[in-house]
Gaussian input, Z-matrix of N, CA and C with variables (Angstrom, degrees):
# hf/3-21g

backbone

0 1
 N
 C     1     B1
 C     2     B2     1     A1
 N     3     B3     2     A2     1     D1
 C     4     B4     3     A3     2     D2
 C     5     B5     4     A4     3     D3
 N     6     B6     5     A5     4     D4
 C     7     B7     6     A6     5     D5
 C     8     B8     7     A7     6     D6
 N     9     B9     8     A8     7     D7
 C    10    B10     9     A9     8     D8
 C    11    B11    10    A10     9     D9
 N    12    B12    11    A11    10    D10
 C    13    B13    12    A12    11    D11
 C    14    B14    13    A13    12    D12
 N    15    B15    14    A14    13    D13
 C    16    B16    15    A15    14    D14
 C    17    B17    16    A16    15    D15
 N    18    B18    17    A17    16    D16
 C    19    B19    18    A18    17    D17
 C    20    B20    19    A19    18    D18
 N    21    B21    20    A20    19    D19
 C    22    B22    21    A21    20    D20
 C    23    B23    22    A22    21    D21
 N    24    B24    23    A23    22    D22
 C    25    B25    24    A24    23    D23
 C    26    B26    25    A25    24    D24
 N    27    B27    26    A26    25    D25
 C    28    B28    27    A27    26    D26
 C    29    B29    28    A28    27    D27
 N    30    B30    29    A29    28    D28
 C    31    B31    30    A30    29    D29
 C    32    B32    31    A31    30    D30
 N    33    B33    32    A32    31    D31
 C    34    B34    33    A33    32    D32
 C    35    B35    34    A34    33    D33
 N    36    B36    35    A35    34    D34
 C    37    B37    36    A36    35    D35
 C    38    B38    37    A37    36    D36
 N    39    B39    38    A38    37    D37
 C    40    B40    39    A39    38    D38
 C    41    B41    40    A40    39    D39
 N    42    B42    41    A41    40    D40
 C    43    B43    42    A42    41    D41
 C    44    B44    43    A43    42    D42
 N    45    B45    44    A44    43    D43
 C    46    B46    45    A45    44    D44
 C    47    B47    46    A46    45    D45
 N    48    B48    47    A47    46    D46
 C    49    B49    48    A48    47    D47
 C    50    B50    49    A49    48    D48
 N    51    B51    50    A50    49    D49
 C    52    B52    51    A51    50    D50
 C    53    B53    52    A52    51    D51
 N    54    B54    53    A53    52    D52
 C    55    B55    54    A54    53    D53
 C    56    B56    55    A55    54    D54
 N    57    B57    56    A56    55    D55
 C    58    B58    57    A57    56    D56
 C    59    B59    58    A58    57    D57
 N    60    B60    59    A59    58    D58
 C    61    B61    60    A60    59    D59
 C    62    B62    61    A61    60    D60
 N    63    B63    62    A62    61    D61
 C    64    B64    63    A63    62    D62
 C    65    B65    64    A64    63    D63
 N    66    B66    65    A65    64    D64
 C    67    B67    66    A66    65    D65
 C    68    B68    67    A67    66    D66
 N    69    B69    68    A68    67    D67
 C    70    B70    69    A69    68    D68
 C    71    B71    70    A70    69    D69
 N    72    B72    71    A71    70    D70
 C    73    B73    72    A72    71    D71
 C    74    B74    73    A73    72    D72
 N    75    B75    74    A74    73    D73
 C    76    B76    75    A75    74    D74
 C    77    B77    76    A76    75    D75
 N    78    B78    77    A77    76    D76
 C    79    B79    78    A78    77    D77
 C    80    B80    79    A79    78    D78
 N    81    B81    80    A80    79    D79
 C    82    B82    81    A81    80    D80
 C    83    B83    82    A82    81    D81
 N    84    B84    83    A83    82    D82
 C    85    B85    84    A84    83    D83
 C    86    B86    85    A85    84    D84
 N    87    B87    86    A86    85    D85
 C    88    B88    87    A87    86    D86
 C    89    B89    88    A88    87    D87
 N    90    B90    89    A89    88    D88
 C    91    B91    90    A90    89    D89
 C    92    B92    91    A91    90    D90
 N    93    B93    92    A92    91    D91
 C    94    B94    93    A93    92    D92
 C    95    B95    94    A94    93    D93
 N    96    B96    95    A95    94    D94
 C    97    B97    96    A96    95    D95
 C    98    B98    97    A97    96    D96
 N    99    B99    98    A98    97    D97
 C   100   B100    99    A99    98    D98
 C   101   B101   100   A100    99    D99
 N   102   B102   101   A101   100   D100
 C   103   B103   102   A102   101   D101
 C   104   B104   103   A103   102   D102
 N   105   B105   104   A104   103   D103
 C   106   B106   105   A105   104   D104
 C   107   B107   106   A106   105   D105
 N   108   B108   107   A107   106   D106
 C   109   B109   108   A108   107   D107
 C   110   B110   109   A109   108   D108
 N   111   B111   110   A110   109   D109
 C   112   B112   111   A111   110   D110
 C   113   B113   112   A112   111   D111
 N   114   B114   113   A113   112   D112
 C   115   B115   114   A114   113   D113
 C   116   B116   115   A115   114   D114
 N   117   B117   116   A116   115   D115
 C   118   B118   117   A117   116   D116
 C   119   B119   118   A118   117   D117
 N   120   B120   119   A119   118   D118
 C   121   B121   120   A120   119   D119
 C   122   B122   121   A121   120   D120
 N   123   B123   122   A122   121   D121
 C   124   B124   123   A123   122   D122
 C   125   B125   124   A124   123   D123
 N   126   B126   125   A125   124   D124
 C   127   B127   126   A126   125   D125
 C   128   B128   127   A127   126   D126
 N   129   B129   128   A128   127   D127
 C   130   B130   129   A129   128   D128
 C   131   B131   130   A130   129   D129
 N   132   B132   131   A131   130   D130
 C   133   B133   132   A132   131   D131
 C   134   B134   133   A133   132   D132
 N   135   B135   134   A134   133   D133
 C   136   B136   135   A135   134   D134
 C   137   B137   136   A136   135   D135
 N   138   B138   137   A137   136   D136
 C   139   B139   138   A138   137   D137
 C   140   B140   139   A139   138   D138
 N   141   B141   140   A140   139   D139
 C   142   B142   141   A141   140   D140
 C   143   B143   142   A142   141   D141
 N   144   B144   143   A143   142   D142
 C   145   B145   144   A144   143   D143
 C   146   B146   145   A145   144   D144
 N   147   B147   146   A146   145   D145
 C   148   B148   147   A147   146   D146
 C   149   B149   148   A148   147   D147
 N   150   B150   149   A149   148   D148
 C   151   B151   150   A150   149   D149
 C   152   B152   151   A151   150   D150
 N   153   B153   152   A152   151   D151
 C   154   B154   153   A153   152   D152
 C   155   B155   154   A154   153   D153
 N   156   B156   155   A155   154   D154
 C   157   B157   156   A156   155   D155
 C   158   B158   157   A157   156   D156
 N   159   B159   158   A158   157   D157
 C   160   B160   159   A159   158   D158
 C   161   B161   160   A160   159   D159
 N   162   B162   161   A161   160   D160
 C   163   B163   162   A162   161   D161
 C   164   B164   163   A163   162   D162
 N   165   B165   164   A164   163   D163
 C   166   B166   165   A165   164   D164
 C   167   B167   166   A166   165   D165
 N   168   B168   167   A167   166   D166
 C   169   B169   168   A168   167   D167
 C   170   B170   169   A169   168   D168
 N   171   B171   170   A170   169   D169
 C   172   B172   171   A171   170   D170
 C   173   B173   172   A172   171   D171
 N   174   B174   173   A173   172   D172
 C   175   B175   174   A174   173   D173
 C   176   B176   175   A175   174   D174
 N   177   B177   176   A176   175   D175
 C   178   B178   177   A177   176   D176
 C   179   B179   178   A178   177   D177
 N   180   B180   179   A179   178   D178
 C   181   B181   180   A180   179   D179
 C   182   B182   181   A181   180   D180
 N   183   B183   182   A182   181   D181
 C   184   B184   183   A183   182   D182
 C   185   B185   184   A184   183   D183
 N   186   B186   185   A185   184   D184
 C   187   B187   186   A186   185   D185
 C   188   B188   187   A187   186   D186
 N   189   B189   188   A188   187   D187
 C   190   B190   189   A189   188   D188
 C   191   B191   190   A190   189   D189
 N   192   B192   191   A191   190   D190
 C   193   B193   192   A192   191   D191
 C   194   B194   193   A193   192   D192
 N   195   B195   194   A194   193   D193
 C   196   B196   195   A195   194   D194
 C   197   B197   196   A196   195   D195
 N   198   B198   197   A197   196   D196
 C   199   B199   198   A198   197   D197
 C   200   B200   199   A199   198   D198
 N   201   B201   200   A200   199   D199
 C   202   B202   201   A201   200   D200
 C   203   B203   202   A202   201   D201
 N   204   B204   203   A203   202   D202
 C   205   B205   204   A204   203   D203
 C   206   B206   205   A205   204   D204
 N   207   B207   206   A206   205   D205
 C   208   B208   207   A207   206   D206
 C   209   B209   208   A208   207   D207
 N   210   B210   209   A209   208   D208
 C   211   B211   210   A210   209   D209
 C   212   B212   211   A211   210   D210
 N   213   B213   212   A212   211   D211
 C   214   B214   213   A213   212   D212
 C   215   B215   214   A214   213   D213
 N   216   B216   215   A215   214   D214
 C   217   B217   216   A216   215   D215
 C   218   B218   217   A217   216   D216
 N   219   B219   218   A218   217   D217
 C   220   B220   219   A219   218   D218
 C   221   B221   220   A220   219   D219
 N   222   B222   221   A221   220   D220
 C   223   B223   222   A222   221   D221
 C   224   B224   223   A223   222   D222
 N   225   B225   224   A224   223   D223
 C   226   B226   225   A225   224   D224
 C   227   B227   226   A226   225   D225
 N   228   B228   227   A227   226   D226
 C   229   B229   228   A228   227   D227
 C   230   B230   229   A229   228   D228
 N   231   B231   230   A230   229   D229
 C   232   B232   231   A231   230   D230
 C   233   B233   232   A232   231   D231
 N   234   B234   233   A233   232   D232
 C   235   B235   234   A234   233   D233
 C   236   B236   235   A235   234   D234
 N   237   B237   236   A236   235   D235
 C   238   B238   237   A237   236   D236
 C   239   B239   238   A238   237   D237
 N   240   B240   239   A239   238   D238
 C   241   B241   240   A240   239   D239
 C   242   B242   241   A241   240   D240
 N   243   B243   242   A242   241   D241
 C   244   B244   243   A243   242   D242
 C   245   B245   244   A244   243   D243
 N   246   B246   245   A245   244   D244
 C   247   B247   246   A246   245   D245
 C   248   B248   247   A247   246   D246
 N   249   B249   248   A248   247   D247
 C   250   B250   249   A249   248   D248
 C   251   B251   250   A250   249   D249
 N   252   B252   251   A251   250   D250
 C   253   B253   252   A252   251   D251
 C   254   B254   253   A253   252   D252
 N   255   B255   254   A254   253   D253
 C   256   B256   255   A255   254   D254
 C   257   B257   256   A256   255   D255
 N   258   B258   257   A257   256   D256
 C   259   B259   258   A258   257   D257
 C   260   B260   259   A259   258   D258
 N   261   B261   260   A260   259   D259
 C   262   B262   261   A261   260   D260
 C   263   B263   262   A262   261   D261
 N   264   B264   263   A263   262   D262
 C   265   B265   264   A264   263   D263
 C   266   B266   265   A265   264   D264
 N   267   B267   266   A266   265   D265
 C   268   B268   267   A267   266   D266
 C   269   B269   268   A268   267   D267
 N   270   B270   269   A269   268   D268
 C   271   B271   270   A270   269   D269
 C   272   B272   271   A271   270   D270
 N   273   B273   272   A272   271   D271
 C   274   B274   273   A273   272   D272
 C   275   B275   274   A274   273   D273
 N   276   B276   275   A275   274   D274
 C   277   B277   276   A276   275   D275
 C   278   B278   277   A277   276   D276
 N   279   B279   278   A278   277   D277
 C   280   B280   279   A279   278   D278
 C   281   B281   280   A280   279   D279
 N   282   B282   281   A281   280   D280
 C   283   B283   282   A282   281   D281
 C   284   B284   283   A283   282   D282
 N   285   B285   284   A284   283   D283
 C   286   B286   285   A285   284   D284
 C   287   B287   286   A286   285   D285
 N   288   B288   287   A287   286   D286
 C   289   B289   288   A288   287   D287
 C   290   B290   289   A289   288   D288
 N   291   B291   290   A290   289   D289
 C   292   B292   291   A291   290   D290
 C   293   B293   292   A292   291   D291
 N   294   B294   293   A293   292   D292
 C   295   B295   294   A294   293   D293
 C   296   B296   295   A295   294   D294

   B1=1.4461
   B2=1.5186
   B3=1.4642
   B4=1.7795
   B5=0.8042
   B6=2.1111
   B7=1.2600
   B8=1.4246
   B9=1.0872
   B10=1.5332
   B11=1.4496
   B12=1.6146
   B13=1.6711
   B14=1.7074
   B15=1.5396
   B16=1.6994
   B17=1.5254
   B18=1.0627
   B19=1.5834
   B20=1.1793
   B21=1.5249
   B22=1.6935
   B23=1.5047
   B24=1.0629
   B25=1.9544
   B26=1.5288
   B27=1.8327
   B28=1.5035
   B29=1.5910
   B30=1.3620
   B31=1.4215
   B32=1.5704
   B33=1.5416
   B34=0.9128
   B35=1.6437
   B36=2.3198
   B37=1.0262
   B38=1.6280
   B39=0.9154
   B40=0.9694
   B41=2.1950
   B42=1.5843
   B43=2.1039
   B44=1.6119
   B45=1.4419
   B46=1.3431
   B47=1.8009
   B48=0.8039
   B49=2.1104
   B50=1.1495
   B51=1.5871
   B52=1.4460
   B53=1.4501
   B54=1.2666
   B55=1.7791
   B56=1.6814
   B57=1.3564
   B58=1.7516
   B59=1.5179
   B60=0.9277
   B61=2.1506
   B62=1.7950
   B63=0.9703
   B64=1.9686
   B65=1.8073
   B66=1.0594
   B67=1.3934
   B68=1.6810
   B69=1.4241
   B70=0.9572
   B71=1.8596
   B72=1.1403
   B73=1.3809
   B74=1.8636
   B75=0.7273
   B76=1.7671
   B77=1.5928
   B78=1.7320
   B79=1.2953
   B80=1.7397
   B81=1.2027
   B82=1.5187
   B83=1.4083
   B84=1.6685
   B85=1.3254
   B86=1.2861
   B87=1.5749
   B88=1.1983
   B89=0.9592
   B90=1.8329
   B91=1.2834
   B92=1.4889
   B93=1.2873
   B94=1.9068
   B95=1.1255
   B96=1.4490
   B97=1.8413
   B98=1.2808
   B99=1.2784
   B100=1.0885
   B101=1.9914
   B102=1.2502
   B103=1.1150
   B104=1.8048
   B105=1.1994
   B106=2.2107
   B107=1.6673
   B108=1.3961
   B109=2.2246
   B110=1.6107
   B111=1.6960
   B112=1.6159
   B113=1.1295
   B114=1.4022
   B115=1.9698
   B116=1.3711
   B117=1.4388
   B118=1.5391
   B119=1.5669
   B120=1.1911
   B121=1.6834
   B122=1.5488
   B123=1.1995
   B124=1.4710
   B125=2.0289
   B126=0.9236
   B127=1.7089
   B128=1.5195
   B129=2.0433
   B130=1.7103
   B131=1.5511
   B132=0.9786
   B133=1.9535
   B134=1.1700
   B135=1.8642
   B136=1.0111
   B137=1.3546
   B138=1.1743
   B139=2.0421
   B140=1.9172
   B141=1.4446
   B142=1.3555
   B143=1.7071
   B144=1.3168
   B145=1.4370
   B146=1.4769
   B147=1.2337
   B148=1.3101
   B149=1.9702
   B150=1.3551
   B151=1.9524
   B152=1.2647
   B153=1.7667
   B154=1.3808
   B155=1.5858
   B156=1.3654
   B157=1.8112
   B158=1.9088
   B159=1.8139
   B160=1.5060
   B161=1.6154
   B162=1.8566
   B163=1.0968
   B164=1.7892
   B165=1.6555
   B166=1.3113
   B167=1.9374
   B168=1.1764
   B169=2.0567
   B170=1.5765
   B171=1.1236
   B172=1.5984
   B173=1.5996
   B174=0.8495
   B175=1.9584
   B176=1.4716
   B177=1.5175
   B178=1.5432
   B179=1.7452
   B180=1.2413
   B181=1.5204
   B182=1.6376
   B183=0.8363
   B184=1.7821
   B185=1.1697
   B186=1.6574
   B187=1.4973
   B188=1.6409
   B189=1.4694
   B190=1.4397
   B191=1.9532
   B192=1.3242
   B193=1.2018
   B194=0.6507
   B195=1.4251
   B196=1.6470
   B197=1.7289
   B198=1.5444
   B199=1.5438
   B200=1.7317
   B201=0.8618
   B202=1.8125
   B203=1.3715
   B204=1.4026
   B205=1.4568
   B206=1.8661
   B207=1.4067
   B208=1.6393
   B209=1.1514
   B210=1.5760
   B211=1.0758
   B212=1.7146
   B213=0.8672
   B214=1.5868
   B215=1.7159
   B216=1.1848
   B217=1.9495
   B218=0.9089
   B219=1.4128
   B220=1.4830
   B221=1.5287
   B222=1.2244
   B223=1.5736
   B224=1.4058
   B225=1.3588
   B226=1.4118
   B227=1.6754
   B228=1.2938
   B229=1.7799
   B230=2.0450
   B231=1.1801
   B232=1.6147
   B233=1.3600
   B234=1.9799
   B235=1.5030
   B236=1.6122
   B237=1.4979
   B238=1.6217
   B239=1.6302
   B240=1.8075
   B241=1.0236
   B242=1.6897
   B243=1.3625
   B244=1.7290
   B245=1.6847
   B246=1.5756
   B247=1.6109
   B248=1.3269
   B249=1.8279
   B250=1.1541
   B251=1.4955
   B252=1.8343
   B253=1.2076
   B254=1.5799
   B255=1.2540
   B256=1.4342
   B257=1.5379
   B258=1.2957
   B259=1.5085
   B260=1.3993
   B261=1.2634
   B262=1.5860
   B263=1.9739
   B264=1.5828
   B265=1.6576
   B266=1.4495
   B267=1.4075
   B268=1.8660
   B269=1.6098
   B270=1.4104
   B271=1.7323
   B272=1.6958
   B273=1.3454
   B274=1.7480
   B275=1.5826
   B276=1.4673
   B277=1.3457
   B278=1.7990
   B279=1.3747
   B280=1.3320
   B281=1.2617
   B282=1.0733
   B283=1.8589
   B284=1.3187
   B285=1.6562
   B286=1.6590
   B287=2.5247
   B288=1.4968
   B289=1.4492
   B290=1.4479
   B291=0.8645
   B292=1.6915
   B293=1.1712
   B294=1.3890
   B295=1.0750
   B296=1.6892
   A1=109.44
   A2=109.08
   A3=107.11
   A4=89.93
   A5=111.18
   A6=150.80
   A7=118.79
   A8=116.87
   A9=133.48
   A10=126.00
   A11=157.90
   A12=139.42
   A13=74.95
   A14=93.86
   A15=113.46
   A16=122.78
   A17=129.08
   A18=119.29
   A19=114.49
   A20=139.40
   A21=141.46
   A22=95.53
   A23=119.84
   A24=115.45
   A25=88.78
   A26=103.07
   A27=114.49
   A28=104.68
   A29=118.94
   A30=136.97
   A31=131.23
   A32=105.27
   A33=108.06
   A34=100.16
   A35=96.41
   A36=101.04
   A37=122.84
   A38=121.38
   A39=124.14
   A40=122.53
   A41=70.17
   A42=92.68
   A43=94.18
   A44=149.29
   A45=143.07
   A46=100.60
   A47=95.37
   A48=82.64
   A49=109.41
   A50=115.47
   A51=104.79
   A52=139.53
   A53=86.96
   A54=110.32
   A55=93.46
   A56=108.92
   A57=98.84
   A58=129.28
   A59=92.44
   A60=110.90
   A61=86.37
   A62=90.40
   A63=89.16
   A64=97.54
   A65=127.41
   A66=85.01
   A67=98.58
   A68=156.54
   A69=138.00
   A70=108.27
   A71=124.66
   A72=131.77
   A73=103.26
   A74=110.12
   A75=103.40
   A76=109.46
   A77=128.58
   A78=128.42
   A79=76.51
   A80=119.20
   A81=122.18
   A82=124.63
   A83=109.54
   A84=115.82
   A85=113.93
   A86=124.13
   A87=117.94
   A88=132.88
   A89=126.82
   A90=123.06
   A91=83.27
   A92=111.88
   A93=117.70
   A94=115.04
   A95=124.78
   A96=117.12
   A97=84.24
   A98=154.02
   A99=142.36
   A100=133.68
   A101=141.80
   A102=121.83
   A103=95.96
   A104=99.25
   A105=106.41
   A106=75.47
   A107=84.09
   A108=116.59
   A109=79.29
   A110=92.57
   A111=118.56
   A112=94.25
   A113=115.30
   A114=138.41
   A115=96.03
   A116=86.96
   A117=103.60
   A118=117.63
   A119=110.60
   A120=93.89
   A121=101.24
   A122=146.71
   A123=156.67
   A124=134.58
   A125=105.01
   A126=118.44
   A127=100.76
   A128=93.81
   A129=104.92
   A130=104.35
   A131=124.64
   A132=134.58
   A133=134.93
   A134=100.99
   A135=95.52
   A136=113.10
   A137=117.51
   A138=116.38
   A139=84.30
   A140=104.99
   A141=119.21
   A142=98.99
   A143=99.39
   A144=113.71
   A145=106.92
   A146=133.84
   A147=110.42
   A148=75.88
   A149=92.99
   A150=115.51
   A151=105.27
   A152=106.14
   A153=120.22
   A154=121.01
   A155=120.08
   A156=99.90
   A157=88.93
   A158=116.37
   A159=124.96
   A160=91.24
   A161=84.36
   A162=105.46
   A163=110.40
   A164=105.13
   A165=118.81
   A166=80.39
   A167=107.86
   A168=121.30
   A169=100.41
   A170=108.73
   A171=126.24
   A172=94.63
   A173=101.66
   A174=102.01
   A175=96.42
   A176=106.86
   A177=95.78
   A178=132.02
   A179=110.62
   A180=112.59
   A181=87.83
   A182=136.22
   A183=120.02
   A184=146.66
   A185=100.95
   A186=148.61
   A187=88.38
   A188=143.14
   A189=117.56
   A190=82.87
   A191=135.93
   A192=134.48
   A193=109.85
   A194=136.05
   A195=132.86
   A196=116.58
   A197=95.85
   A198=112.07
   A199=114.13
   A200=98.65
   A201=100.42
   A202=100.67
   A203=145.26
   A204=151.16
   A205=91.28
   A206=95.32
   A207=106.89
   A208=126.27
   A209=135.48
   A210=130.95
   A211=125.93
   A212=131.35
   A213=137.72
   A214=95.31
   A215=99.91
   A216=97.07
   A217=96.88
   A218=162.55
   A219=159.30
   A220=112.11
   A221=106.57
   A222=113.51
   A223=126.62
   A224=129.70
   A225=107.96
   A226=83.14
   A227=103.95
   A228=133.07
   A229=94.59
   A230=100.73
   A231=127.22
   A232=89.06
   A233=82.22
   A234=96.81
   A235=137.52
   A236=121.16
   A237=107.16
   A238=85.14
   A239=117.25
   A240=105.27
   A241=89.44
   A242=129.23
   A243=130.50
   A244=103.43
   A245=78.65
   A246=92.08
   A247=92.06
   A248=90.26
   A249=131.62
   A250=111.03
   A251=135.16
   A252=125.65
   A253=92.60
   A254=114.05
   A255=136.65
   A256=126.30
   A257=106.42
   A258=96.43
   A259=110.16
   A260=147.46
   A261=131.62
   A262=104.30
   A263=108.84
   A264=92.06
   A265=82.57
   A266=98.12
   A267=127.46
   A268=83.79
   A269=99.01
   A270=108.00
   A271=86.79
   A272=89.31
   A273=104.67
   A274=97.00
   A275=97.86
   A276=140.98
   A277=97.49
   A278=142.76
   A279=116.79
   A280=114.19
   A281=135.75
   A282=126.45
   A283=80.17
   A284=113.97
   A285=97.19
   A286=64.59
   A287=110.81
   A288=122.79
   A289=110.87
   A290=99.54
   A291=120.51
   A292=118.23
   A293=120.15
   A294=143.30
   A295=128.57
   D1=125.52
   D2=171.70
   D3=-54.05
   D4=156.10
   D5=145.00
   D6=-80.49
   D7=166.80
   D8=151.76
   D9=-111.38
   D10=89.44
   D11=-134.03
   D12=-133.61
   D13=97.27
   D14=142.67
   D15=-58.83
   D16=106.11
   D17=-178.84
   D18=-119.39
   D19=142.05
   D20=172.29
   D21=-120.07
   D22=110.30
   D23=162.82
   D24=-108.46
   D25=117.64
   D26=164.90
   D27=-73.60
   D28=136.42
   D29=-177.92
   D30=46.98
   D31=59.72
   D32=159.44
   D33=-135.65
   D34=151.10
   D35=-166.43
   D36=-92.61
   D37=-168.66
   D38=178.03
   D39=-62.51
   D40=-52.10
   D41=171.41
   D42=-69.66
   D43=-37.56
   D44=172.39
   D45=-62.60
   D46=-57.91
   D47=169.87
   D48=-40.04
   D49=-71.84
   D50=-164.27
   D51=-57.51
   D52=-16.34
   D53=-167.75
   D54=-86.36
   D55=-41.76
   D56=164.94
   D57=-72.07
   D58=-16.85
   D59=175.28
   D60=-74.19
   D61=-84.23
   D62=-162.92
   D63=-44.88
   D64=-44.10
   D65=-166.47
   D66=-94.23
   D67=16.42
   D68=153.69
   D69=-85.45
   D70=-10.50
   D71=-168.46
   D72=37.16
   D73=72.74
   D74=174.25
   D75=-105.56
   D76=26.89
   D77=170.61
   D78=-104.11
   D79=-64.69
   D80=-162.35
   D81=-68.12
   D82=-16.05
   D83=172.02
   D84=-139.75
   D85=62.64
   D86=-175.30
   D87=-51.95
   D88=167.78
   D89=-142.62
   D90=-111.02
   D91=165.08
   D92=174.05
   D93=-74.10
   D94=104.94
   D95=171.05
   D96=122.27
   D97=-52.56
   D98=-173.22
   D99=-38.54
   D100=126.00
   D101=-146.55
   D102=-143.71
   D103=-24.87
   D104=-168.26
   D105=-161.56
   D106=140.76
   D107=154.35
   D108=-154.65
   D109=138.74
   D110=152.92
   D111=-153.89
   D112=137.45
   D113=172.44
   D114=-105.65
   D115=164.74
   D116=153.62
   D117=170.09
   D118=167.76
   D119=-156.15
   D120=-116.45
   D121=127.17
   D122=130.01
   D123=-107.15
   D124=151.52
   D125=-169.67
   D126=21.09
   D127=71.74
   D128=161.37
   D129=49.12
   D130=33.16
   D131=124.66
   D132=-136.14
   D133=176.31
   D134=175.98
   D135=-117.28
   D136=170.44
   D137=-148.31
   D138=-153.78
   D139=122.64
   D140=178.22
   D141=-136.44
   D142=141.07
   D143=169.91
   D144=-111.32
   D145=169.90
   D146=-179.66
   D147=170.95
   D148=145.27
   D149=179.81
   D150=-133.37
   D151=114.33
   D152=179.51
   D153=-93.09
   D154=178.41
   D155=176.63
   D156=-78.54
   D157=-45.91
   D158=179.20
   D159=-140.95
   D160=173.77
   D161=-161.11
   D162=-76.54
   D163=-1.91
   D164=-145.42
   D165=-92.44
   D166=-45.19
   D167=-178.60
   D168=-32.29
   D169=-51.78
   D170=-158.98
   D171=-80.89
   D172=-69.37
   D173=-172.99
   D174=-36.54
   D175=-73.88
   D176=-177.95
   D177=-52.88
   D178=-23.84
   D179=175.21
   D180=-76.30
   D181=-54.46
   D182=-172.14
   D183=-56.65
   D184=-30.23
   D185=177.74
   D186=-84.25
   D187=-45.29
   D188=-142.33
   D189=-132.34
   D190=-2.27
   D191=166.89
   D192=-133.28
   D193=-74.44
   D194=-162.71
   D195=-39.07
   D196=-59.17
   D197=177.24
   D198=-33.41
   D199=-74.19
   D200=179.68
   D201=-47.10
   D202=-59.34
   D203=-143.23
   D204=-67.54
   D205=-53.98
   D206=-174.74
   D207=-73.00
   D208=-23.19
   D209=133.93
   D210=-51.54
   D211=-16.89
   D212=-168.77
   D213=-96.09
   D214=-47.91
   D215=-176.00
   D216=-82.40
   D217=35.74
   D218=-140.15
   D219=-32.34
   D220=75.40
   D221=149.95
   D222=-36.50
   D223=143.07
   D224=-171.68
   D225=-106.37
   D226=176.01
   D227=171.70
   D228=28.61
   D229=-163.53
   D230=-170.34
   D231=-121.36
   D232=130.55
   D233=160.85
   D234=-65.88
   D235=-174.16
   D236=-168.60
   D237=-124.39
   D238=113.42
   D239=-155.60
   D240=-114.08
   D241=168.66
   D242=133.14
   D243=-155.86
   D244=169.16
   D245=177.04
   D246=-147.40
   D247=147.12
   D248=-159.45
   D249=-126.18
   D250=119.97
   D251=-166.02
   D252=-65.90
   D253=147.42
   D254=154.22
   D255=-61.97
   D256=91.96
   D257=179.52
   D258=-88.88
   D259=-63.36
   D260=-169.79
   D261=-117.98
   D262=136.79
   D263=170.60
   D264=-130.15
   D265=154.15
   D266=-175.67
   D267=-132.66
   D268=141.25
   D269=151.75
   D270=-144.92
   D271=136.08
   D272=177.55
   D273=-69.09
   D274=147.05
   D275=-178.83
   D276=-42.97
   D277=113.77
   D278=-178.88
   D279=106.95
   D280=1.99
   D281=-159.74
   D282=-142.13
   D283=132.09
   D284=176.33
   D285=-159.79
   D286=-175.86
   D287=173.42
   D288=55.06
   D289=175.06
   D290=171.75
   D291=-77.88
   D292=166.92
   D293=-142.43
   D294=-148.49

């Protein structure tokens, strides 16, 4: 069953994202199960939505990529994570890549 993974990481910046984007490349080498990521940053975090096929896709992309990327940019503390079953996804007609 798709997920939904609400995430808040208090204090990390914006330049600490990117520096974990480029070196995990997950626009250019997507992860398995993966379907939507959108970030964005408010009151000193960062807040990602992101729709998995399960919750199990994500653990392992985090556990076997993310992890290394995020230790190296030094993230501070652990994020505030949940997932939520996915009941309906729409992507308008036209919107497909990054952003």
């Amino acid at each position: 069953m798709a997920v939904v993974l609400s995430l808040r990481w208090p204090g990390v910046t914006p330049e600490q994202y990117e520096a974990v984007r480029d070196a995990v490349r997950w626009e250019e080498q997507v992860p398995e199960g993966v379907s939507l990521h959108v970030a964005w940053f408010d009151e000193g975090a960062l807040h990602v939505t992101d729709v998995w096929e399960t919750q199990q896709d994500f653990e392992r992309f985090f556990a076997e990529r993310l992890t290394p990327a995020v230790k190296e940019a030094g993230l501070p503390g652990e994020p505030e994570a949940r997932f939520s079953p996915l009941h309906r996804r729409f992507v308008s007609p036209g919107v497909s890549g990054g952003a």
